[in-house]
N, C-alpha and C positions, 0 to 999 in steps of 0.2 A: 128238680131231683130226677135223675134217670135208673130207673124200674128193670130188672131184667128179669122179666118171665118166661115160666115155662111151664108144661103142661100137668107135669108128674110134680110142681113144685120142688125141682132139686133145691133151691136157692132156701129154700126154709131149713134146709138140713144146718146144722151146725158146723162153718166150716172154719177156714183158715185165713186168720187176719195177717193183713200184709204191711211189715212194715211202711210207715209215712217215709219216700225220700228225704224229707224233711226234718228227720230225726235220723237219718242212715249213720251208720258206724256206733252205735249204743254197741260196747260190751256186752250188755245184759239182754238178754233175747225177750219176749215175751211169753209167759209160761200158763199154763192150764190154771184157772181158778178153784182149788177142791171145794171152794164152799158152794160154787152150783149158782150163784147172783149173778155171772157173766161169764162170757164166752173165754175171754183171754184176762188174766191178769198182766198190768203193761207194769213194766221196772218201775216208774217211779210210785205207784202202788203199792208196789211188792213189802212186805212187815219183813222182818230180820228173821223169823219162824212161823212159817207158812202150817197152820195145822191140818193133818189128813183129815183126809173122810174114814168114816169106819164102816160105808155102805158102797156099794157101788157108784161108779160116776160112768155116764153117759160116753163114749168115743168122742175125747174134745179135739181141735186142733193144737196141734203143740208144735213149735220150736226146737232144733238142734240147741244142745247145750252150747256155751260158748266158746268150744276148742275150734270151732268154724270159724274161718274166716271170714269178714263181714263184707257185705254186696260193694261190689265197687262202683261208685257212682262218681258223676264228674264234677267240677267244680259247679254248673249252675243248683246241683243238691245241695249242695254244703250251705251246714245254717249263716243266717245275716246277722251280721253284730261285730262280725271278726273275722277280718278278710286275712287271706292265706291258712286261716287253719281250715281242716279239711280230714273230720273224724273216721270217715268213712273211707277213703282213699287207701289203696296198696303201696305201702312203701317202694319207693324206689320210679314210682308210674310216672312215664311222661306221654304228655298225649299231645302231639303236634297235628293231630290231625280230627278230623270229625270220628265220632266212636259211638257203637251201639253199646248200653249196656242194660241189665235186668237187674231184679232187683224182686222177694230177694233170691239170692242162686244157691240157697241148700235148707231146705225144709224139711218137716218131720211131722208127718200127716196120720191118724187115723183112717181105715180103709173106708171105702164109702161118703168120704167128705169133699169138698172141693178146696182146691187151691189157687189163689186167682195171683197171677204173675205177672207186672207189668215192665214193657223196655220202651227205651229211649234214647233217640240218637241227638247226642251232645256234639254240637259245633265248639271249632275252637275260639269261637270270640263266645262260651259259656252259654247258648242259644239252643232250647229244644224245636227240636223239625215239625210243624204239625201236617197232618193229610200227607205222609209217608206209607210207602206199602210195607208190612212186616211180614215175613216168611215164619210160620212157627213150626218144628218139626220135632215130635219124639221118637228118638229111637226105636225100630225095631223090635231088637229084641227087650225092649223094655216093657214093663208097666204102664198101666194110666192111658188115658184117651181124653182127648179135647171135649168140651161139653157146652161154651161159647167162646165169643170172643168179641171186639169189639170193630166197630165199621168207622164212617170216614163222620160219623154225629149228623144232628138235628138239622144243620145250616146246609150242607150238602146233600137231601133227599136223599136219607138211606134208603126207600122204598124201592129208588132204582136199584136193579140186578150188580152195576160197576160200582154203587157206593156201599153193598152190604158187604161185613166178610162173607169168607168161601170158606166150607170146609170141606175139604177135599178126600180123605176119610179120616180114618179117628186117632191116624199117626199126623196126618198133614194139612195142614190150615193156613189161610190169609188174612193178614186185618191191615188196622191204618190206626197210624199215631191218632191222636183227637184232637179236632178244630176246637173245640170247645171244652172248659171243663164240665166235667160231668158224675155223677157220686151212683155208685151201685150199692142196691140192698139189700138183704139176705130175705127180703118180703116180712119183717119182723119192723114191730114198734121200735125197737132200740137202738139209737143210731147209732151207738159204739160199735154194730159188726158191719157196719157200712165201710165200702173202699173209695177212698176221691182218686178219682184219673184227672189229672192236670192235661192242659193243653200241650202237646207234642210226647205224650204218652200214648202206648198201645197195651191193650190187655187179652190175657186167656185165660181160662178157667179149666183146669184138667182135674178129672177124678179118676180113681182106679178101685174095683172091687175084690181087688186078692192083694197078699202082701209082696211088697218088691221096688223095684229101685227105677224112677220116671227120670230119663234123660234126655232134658227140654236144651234145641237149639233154636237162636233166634237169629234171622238174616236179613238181612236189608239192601236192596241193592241199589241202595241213595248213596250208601259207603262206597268209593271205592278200592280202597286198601282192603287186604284178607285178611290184615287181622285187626282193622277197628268192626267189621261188616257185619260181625256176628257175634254174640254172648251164647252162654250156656248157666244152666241150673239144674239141681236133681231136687228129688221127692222122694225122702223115702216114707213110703208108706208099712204103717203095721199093725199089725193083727191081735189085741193086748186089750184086756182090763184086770184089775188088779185090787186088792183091800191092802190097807196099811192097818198098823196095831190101832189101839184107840189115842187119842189124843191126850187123856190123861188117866193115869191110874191111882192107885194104891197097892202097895206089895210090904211082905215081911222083908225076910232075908235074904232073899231072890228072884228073879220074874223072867218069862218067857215071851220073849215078840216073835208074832209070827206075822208074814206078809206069804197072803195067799196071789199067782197070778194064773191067771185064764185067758184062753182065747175068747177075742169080742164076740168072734162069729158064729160058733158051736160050743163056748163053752168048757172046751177040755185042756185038763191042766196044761200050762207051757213049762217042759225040763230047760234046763240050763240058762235060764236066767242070774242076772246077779240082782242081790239087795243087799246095799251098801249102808252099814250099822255103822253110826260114829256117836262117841258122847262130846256135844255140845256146850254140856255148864252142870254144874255142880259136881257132884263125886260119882264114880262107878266103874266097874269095867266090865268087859264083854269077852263072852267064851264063847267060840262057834266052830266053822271052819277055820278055827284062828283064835289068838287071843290078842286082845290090847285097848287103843281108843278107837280104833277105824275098823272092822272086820267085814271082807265082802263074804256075802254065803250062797252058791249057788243051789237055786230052786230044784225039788227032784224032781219024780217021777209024779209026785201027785200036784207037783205046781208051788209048793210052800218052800219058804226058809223060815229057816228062826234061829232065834240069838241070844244064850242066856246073860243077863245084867244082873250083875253082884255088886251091892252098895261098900263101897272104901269110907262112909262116915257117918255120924252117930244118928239117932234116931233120929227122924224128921227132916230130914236131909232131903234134897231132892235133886234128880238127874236127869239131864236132856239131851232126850237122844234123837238124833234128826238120820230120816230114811228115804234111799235113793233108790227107785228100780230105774235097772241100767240092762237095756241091751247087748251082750257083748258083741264085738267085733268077729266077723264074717261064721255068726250064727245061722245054723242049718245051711250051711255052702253061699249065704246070701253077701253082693258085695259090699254091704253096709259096715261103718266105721262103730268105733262104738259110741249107744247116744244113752242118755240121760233121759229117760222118758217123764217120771214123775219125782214128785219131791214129798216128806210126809216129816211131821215130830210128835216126838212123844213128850210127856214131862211124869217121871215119877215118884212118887211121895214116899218114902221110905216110913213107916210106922211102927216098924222092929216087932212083928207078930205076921201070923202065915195068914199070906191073902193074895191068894193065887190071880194069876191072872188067866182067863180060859180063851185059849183062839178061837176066830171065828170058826161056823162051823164049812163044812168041804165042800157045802154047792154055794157058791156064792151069791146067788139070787135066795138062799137061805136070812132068813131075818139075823142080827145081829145078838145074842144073848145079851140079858139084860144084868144089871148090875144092881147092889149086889148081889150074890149069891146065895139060895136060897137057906134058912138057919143063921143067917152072921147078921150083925147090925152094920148096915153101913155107915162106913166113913166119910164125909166131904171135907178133907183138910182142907187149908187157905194156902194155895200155894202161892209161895212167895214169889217176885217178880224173877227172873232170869236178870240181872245186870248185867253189864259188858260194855267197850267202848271198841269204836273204829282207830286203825292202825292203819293210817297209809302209806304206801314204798311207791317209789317215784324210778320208772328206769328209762331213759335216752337212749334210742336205738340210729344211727347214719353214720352218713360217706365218711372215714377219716380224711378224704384229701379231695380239691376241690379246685376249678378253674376259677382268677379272678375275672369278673364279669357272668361268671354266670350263677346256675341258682342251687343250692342246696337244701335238702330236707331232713328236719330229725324226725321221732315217730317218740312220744312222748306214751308213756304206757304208765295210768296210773289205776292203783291195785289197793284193795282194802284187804287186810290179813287178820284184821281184829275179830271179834265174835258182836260189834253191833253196825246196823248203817250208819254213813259217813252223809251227811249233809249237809248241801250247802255249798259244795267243793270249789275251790278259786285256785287256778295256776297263775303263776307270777312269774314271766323268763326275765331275768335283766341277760344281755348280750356285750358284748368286747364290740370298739368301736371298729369298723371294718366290714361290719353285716348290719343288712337292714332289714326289716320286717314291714311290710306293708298297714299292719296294723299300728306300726308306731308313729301317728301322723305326729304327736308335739316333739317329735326327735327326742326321746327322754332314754332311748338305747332300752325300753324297757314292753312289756305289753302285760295285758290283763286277760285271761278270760272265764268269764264266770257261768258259762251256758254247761259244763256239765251237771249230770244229771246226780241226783244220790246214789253213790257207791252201795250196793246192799253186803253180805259178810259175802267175802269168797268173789266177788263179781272184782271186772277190770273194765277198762275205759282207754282208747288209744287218740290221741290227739295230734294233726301232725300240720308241724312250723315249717315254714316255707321262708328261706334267706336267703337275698342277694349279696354277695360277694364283692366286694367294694377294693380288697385292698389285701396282698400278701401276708404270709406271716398264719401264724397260727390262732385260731379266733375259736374265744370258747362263747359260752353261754351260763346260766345257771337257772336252775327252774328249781319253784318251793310251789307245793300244794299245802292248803290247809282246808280245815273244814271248820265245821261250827260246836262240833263237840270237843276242837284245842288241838287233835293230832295236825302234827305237820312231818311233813318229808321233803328232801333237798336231794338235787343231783346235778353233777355236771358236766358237760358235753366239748370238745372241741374238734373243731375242724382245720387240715393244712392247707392253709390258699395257696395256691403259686400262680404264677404269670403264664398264660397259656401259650404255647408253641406257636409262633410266628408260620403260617401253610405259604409255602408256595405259592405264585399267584402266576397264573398261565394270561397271556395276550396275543394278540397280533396284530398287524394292520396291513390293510388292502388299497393298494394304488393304480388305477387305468389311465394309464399317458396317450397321445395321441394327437395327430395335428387338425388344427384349427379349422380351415379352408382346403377345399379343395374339387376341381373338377368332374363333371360325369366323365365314367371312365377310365379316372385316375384310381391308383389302387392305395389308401389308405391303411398306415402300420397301425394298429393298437399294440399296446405292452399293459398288459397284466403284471402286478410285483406284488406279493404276498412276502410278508416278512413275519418270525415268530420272535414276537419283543418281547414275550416273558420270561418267566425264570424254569419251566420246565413244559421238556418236548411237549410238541402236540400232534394227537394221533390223528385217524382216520380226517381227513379234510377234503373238502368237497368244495368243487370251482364252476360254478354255475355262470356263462357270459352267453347273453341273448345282447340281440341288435334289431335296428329297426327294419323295417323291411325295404328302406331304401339303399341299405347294405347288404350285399352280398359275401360273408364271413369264409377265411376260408383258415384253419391255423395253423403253423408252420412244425408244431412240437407235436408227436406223436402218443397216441394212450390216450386217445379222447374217444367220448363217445356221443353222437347226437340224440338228444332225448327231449321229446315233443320241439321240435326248431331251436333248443339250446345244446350250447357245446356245454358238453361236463367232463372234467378231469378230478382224478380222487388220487391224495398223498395218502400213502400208510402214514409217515411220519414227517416230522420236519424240526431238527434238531433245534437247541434254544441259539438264537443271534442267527439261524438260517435264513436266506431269502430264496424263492425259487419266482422262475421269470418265464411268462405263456405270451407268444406272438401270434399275431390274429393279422393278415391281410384281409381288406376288405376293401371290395371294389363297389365306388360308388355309380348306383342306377339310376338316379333321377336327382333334379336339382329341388332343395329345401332348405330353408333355414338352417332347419336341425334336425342333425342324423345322429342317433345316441347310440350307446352302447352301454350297459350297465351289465356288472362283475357283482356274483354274491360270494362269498367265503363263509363256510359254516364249519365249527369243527367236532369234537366226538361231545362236547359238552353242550352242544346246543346256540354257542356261542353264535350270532350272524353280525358278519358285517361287509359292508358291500360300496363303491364307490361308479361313477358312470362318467363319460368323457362325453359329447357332443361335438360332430363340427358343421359348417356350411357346406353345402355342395351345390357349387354354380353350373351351369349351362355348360357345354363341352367346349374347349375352348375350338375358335373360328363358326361357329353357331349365330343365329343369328342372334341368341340374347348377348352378346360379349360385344355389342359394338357399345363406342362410350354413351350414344345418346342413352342409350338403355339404362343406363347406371347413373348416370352423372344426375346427383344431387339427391341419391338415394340414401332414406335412412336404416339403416339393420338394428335391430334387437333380440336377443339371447338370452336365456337363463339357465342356468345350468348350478347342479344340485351335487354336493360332495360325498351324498349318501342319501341311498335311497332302496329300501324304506327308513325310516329314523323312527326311534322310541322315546316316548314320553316320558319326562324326567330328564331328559339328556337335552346336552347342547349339539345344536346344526350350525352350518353355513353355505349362503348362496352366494353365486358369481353372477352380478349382471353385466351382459358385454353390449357395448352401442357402438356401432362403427357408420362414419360417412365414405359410403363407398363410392361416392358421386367425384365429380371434378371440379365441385365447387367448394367453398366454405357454405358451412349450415352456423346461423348466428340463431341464439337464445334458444337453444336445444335445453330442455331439462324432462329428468325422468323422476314418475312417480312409480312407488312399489305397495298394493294394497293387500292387507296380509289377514288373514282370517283369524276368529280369536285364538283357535289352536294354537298359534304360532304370534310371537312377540320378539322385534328385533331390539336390539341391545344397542340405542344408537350409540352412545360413550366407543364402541369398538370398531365402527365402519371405520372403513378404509376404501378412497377412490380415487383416480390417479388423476380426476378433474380436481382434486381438492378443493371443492366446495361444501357446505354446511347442510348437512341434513337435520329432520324437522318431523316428529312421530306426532300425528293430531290423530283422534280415533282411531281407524284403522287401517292410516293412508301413510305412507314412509314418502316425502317429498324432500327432494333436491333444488338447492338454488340452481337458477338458469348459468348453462355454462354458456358464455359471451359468443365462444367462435370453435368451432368445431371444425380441424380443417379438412382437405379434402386427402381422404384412405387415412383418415385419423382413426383409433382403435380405443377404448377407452372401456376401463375393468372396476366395477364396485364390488367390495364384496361385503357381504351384508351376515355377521354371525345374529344367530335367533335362537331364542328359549322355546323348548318344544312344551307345551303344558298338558295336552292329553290326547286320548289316539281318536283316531278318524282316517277317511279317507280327503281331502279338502285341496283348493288349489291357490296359487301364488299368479297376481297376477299382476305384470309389468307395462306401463306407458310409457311411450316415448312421442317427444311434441319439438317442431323447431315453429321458427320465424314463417318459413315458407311451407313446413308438414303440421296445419294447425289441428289437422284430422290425425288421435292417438293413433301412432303403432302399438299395436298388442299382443301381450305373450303371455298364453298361459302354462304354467305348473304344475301339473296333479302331485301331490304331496299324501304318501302312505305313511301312518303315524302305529307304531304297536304299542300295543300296553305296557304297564313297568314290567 
C-alpha cells in the first residue's frame, strides 16, 4: 500500500473521493454523508430519503449534481461482462487515435480539502501507457495550487532527481503515469477514502484556500495529435455550511422550515442562496417565495429561508418534504454553473393542535433547542412508512442515417421518475437483422445487460450500444428495462443504412527503358514513362533518377534540378489517362557488369513507386579487352529488380539474365537463386526462356542444367516473389557450366518498407 505523507498532515484533512474508472459514467454522482459515519456516500448506498442533520457538518467533499456531464474515459475503463457497451463514453466520440483523458473533469470541493485527479493515455488497441511523462497545469487566473502528485513508482528508484515529479510552482507540475499499481491514503484507518492508481495512471492532488473556479489541463507529449494530447477539468471550490429543519416533527395546523446558511470560514451569513422546498409524499402545501409542491426561497440578509407547510388532510396525516441548498448560477460575479450542494428531508406529523416548530437559533455553532417545548407534553407519534414505487422511462438518443460497413451508436438514457429506488435494473435490446452487436455472441439478434446500478428517485443512467452495419435498409432496435419492484419501459430506435459512396481511387505507374549492352564511351538513352492510371488527376509529383557512378547522366528535358547527385523534376499535375516522358543520355565510364539507374515517383499522397533499368558496359571497342580470346567461353550473370525499394505485403519480381559471350557453346550451365526469408518465390509463376523446371528446397531457387548454351546466347528468368516483411537483405544469384565449375555470383541488395 503506498503512503503519501506530509508534514502539516494535509492528507488527514477530509477530502475528495475520486471516482473508480471502473465504475465511470454512473448518472448518480457520489454525495456527502449527513449522518457523519463516512466521508462520501457512494449511489448504490444512497436510501430514497436521505435525512439532515440538524447540527452542523464538517466541510465534506461533494460532487456536481448530475446535469454534468460525466468524465470521458476510453474503452479499456468500460466495465467487463458486456463488450461494446460503454456507460461512460461521449456520444457521437470516435477515437482513431491514442487520447489522454482525466477523470473526473468537473468537481465540487469544499475550500481547504484536497482533490486528487488522475489521467491516462488510452492507446487505440484499449492499452494504458505506463512510465509516461504528464504535464499538469492550472490556470492562471484560477484558483487552487498543486499539493502532490505522483512519480514514475517503487520499481524505477523514485529517489533519483529524473524519477520524482517536479513541481515547478504551484500553477505548474510533472508526473508520470504508474509502472505499478499503487493505493493512496488520506493517513486514516479507513480504507474507503483511499484512491487506487492503476498502472498507466498519473495523479495530482490540488487544494485551494478561498472560493473559486481550479482550471486543471493535462498534457502529454507521448500524444501526438492536439487534440487527443491533453484533457481538461475544473473544481469548483466553496465557501458554505449550512443547517436543514429537523428530520422529524410534529405540528398543528401549520409549520415553518427554516434552513439557516453560513460561510465555513468566518461564519457570516451567505445572501442569495436558493433552498429548494418540494413535498415528497403525503399531503401538504407550501407558501414562500411562491406557492405550490416545488418552492425555491432565496436566503436573505441574515443567511435563512423558510417555507410555510399547510396540511391538505385530516389529522394524523403526514408530509414529506425533501430540501435542496443550491448554489445559484454565476453568484457574486463567480463563473460557476448552478450546483446542488446538499440534500436534507423532513417528515411531518400532522396532529391537528398548535405545536409549533421553533428554528434553530442565528449562530450556528449555537446548540440546537431541545424538543419539546417547555409547558407541553410531548408527542412521539409512529410515523408511518413513506410508500412509493419506481417508474422507469427509457429514451434512445443516435445517427438517423448510417454507412453500411461501418459502426453506429445509440446512447440509451435510463431515468427513474417514480418517488422510490429501482433495483435490480436489466436492459434487454432485441435488434433488426442487418446490425450486429459484439455482445451477441449466440447470434440471437438480442443482448442483456444487468451491470447497472439501483436507479435512486430522480437519478438517470446512460448506457451506450455500439452496431455494426451489415446491410441497407432501415434497421431498428428495441430496448425494455425492467427492475425488481415490476416497473418496466420500452423504446424504440432506428437507423437508415445506405451503401457508401464508391471514392475515387487515384494510381500510377513508373517505367525506365534502356539498352542492355553497351561500350565505354558509348552514350546510353534512358526513357523515364510515368503514366496516371487512376480515375482522378494527380498533383504535385516528384521524379527522383540517380545512377551509378559509372554513368555519367546528362537529360535532354529541361526543369530539372540536381539535388545531392540526383536529377529531380516535379509536375504540378498530371491529367487522369496522361503519360509524360524524361530522356536521360548517359555516357558510359568504365566497363562493369552492371550499370543501373533507378527512377523513384512519389506523388502529393505520399504514394512511391519507382522502377530501375541496368545494363553492361564492355571495354571500348578496339581496346585490348575486345579481342575474341578475351571473351570467348565467358559466362555473364545479371539481376535486375523491377522496383526498388518494395513493401511488405506486396508482390515483386526479378529478371535473372545469363549470357555466353564466349565463341564457344558452354554445356550443363545451370543457375541457382538463394533468397532470404524476407522474400519467397512463387515457383507455379517462373517463366524462363531455357524452359526448364525449377525446384524451391529451403532457401535455394534451383534450375535444371540447361544442355547447351550457345555461343552470344542470351537467356531471361524471371522470377515473381512474395515480399513478407521489411528489412534491408540481399538476393543472391549462381551461375555454374561444364567448364566454369567455380560459381559466378551476383549479388542484390533488396530494401523492403513496412505496410
Amino acid at each position: 500500500m503506498f503512503t503519501k505523507q506530509s508534514p502539516n498532515k494535509t492528507w488527514r484533512a477530509i477530502t475528495l473521493s475520486v471516482c473508480a474508472l471502473v465504475v465511470a459514467g454512473c448518472a448518480g454522482l457520489p454525495r456527502i454523508d449527513p449522518t457523519g459515519e463516512r466521508v462520501l456516500l457512494w449511489p448504490q448506498n444512497q436510501p430514497g430519503g436521505i435525512a439532515p442533520s440538524v447540527g452542523n457538518l464538517p466541510a465534506q467533499p461533494v460532487y456536481t449534481d448530475p446535469v454534468f456531464p460525466q468524465p470521458t474515459l476510453q474503452s479499456s475503463f468500460q466495465p467487463a461482462g458486456f463488450p461494446g457497451v460503454q456507460p461512460s463514453a461521449v456520444p457521437g466520440l470516435a477515437v482513431p487515435q491514442d487520447q489522454l483523458s482525466i477523470t473526473p473533469d468537473r468537481v465540487l470541493a469544499p475550500i481547504g480539502s484536497e482533490v486528487i485527479l488522475r489521467a491516462g493515455i488510452c492507446t487505440t488497441e484499449n492499452f494504458l501507457l505506463t512510465d509516461q511523462k504528464v504535464e499538469w497545469l492550472i490556470a492562471r487566473e484560477s484558483a487552487g495550487e498543486f499539493v502532490a502528485l505522483g512519480g514514475r513508482g517503487y520499481l524505477r528508484k523514485p529517489w533519483l532527481p529524473w524519477n520524482r515529479p517536479k513541481k515547478i510552482d504551484n500553477q505548474y507540475a510533472t508526473g508520470y503515469t504508474a509502472k505499478v499499481p499503487l493505493r493512496i491514503t488520506r493517513g486514516t484507518a479507513d480504507p474507503s477514502d483511499d484512491v487506487q492508481v492503476e498502472p498507466g495512471q498519473a495523479w495530482a492532488s490540488i487544494t485551494s484556500p478561498v472560493e473559486g473556479t481550479s482550471h486543471i489541463t493535462a498534457v502529454t507529449p507521448t500524444v501526438e495529435t492536439w487534440s487527443g494530447r491533453r484533457a481538461t477539468a475544473t473544481i469548483y471550490w466553496i465557501d458554505v455550511q449550512w443547517t436543514f429543519p429537523p428530520a422529524s416533527l410534529a405540528a398543528g395546523n401549520a409549520q415553518v422550515l427554516t434552513t439557516t446558511v453560513r460561510r465555513q470560514s468566518d461564519g457570516l451569513p451567505l445572501e442569495g442562496w436558493i433552498v429548494r422546498y418540494e413535498v415528497a409524499g403525503g399531503t401538504g402545501a407550501l407558501t414562500g417565495q411562491g406557492s405550490g409542491q416545488v418552492v425555491e426561497v432565496v436566503t436573505g440578509a441574515d443567511g435563512t429561508a423558510s417555507i410555510d407547510v399547510t396540511p391538505t388532510g385530516a389529522d394524523g396525516a403526514t408530509t414529506q418534504i425533501n430540501t435542496q441548498l443550491v448554489r445559484p448560477e454565476r453568484l457574486a460575479g463567480s463563473d460557476f454553473p448552478r450546483l446542488v450542494v446538499a440534500s436534507g428531508s423532513s417528515i411531518i406529523s400532522w396532529t391537528g393542535q398548535s405545536s409549533p416548530y421553533l428554528p434553530p437559533a442565528d449562530d450556528l455553532d449555537a446548540s440546537v433547542p431541545t424538543y419539546p417545548i417547555p409547558d407541553q407534553t410531548p408527542r412521539q407519534p409512529s410515523l408511518p412508512p413513506v410508500t412509493g414505487r419506481p417508474a422507469l422511462e427509457v429514451s434512445i438518443f443516435g445517427e438517423t442515417q448510417a454507412e453500411v460497413g461501418s459502426q453506429t451508436r445509440f446512447e440509451v438514457v435510463i431515468s427513474n421518475r417514480g418517488n422510490a429506488p429501482a433495483t435490480q435494473v436489466v436492459l434487454n435490446d432485441r435488434f433488426d437483422q442487418g446490425l450486429s452487436h459484439r455482445g451477441d455472441t449466440d447470434r440471437t439478434r438480442s443482448i442483456e445487460y444487468d451491470k447497472i446500478r439501483t436507479l435512486g428517485v430522480g437519478q438517470s443512467q446512460s448506457i451506450f450500444l455500439d452496431f455494426d452495419v451489415m446491410r441497407s435498409g432501415q434497421l431498428c432496435h428495441d430496448v425494455t428495462v425492467r427492475c425488481t419492484e415490476g416497473s418496466e419501459a420500452s423504446s424504440r430506435a432506428c437507423v437508415n443504412a445506405v451503401q457508401p459512396v464508391a471514392q475515387k481511387q487515384s494510381g500510377f505507374e513508373v517505367r525506365k527503358d534502356g539498352p542492355r549492352r553497351h561500350n565505354v564511351g558509348d552514350i546510353a538513352l534512358f526513357k523515364v514513362v510515368v503514366k496516371n492510371t487512376g480515375e482522378v488527376p494527380l498533383t504535385d509529383l516528384e521524379i527522383v533518377d540517380e545512377y551509378d557512378k559509372t554513368l555519367r547522366p546528362q537529360p535532354t528535358r529541361q526543369g530539372y534540378e540536381v539535388v545531392n547527385g540526383r536529377i529531380v523534376w516535379r509536375l504540378p499535375r498530371l491529367e487522369v489517362g496522361a503519360s509524360e516522358t524524361f530522356e536521360i543520355q548517359c555516357t558510359c565510364l568504365a566497363p562493369t557488369d552492371s550499370a543501373c539507374g533507378v527512377v523513384k515517383v512519389t506523388d502529393s499522397s505520399g504514394l512511391i513507386l519507382a522502377d530501375d533499368h541496368c545494363l553492361e558496359v564492355l571495354p571500348s571497342r578496339g581496346g585490348a579487352g575486345d579481342s575474341p580470346a578475351a571473351t570467348q567461353g565467358t559466362l555473364r550473370l545479371a539481376i535486375v529488380s523491377f522496383a526498388d525499394p518494395v513493401r511488405a505485403g506486396q508482390r515483386s519480381s526479378y529478371q535473372i539474365l545469363i549470357e555466353n559471350s564466349g565463341q564457344t557453346p558452354e554445356e550443363q550451365v545451370q543457375l541457382r537463386v538463394l533468397f532470404p526469408p524476407e522474400l519467397v518465390p512463387d515457383v507455379t509463376a517462373i517463366r524462363n526462356d531455357a524452359n526448364v523446371r525449377a525446384n524451391f528446397v529451403g532457401n535455394e531457387l534451383r534450375f535444371d542444367p540447361i544442355a547447351t548454351l550457345r555461343a552470344n546466347e542470351r537467356l531471361e528468368f524471371l522470377i515473381p516473389v512474395n515480399v513478407n516483411q521489411p528489412g534491408v537483405v540481399n538476393l543472391v544469384a549462381e551461375l555454374i557450366s561444364r567448364a566454369v565449375p567455380q560459381p559466378i555470383q551476383k549479388t542484390k541488395r533488396v530494401e523492403i518498407l513496412g505496410r
